[in-house]
C-alpha positions in Angstrom: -15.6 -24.1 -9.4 -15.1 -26.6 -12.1 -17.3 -28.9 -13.1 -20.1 -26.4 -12.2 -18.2 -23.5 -14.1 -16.2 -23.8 -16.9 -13.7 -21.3 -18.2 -15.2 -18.8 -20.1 -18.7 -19.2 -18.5 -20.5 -15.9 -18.0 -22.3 -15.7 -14.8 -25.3 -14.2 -14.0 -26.0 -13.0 -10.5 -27.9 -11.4 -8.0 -28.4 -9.5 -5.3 -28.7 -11.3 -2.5 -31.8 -11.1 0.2 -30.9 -13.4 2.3 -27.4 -16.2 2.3 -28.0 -19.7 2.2 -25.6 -22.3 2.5 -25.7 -24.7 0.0 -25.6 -22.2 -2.9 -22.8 -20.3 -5.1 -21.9 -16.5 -4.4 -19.2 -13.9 -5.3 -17.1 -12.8 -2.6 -14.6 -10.3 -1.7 -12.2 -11.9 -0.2 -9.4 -10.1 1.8 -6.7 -12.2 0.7 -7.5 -13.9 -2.6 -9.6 -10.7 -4.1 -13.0 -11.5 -6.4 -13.6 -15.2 -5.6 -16.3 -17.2 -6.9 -17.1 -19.7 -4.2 -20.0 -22.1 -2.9 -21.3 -20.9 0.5 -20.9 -23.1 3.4 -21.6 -23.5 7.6 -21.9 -20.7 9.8 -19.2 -19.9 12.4 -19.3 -17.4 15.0 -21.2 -15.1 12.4 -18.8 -15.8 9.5 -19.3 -18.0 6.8 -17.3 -20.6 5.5 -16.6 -21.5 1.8 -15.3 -24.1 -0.4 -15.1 -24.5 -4.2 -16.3 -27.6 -6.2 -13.0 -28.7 -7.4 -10.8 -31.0 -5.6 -7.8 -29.0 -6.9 -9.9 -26.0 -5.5 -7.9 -23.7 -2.3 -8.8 -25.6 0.6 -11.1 -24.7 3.2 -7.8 -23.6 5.7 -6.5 -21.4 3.2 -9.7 -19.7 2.4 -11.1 -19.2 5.9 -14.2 -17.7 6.4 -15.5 -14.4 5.3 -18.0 -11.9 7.0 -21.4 -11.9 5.7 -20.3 -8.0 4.2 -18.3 -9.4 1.4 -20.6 -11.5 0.7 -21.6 -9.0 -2.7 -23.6 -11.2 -5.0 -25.6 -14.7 -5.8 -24.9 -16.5 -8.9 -27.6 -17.9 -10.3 -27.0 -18.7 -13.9 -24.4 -19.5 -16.2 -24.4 -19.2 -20.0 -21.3 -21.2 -21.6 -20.5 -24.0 -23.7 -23.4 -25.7 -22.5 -25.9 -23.5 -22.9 -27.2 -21.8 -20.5 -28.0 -22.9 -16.8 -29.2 -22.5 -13.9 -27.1 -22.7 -11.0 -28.0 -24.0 -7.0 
């Protein structure tokens, strides 16, 4: 998720309410385990995601995940910079 997250950064997260796309979460994904990834489009009830990196897995490889391992939000980071506030 570099440059949002760097290496080392401790994330803070959430619960969330509701999923919006747009925003970063941590997912358990089937294949690749605990994933950090930003949340994307909708399709046929399954979410896509992508990372922020252009090295990151692409969008084929990761697939899309059911909204059920879909297990936190991240909302801030504390790091080398300080910390932050993630969207």
């Amino acid at each position: 998720m570099s440059p949002t997250l760097k290496d080392g950064d401790i994330v803070i997260t959430i619960k969330p309410r509701s999923l919006r796309p747009g925003l970063i979460y941590v997912v358990d994904h089937i294949d690749l385990g605990r994933v950090i990834k930003r949340l994307g489009d909708v399709e046929n009830g399954r979410y896509r995601l992508s990372g922020d990196n252009a090295k990151s897995t692409p969008r084929p490889v990761m697939g899309t995940v059911e909204p059920g391992r879909i297990k936190a939000r991240a909302i801030m980071t504390i790091g080398s910079r300080g910390i932050r506030r993630l969207r």
